[in-house]
C-alpha positions as CSV (number, residue, x, y, z in Angstrom):
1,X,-4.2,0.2,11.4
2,X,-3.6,3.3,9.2
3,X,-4.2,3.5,5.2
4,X,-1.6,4.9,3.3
5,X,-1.8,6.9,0.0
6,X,0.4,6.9,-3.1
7,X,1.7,10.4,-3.7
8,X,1.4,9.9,-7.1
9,X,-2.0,8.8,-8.4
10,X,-4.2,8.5,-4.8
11,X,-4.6,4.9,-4.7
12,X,-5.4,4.0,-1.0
13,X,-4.0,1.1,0.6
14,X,-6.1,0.1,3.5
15,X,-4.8,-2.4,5.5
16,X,-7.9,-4.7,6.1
17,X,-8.3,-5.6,2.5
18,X,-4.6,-5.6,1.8
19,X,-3.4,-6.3,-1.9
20,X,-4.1,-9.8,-2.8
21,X,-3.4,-9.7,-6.2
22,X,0.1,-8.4,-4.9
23,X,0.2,-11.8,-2.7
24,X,-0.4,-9.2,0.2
25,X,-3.0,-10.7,2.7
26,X,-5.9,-9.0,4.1
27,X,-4.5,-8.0,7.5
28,X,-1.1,-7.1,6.8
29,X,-0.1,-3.5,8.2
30,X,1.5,-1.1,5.7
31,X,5.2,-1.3,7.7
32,X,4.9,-5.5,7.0
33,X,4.7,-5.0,3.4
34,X,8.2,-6.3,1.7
35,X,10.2,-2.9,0.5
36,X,9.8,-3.7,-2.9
37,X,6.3,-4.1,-3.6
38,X,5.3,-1.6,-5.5
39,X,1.2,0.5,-6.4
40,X,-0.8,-2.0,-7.6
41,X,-2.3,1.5,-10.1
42,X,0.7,3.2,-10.9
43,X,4.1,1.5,-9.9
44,X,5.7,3.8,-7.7
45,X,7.9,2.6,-5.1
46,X,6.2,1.9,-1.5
47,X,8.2,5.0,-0.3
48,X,6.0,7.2,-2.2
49,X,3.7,6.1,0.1
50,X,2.2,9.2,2.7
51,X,-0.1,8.4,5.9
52,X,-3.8,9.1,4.9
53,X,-5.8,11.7,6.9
């Protein structure tokens, strides 16, 4: 599965670990993530999200 990287301040989200504190489970692939969850760091919207290289 492939991470994906805020635009705004670099935070990573890699799929394996997920965001649990988000109530995202380890696991879950970026597309599966509800619209409105948001950066766990900053708070931008998930479609500030890029693919990471």
């Amino acid at each position: 599965m492939k991470k994906y990287v805020c635009s705004a301040c670099g935070y990573v989200y890699d799929p394996q670990l997920g965001d649990p504190d988000s109530g995202i489970e380890p696991g879950t692939a970026f597309e599966d993530i509800p619209d409105d969850w948001v950066c766990p760091l900053c708070g931008v919207a998930k479609s500030e999200f890029e693919v990471a290289d």
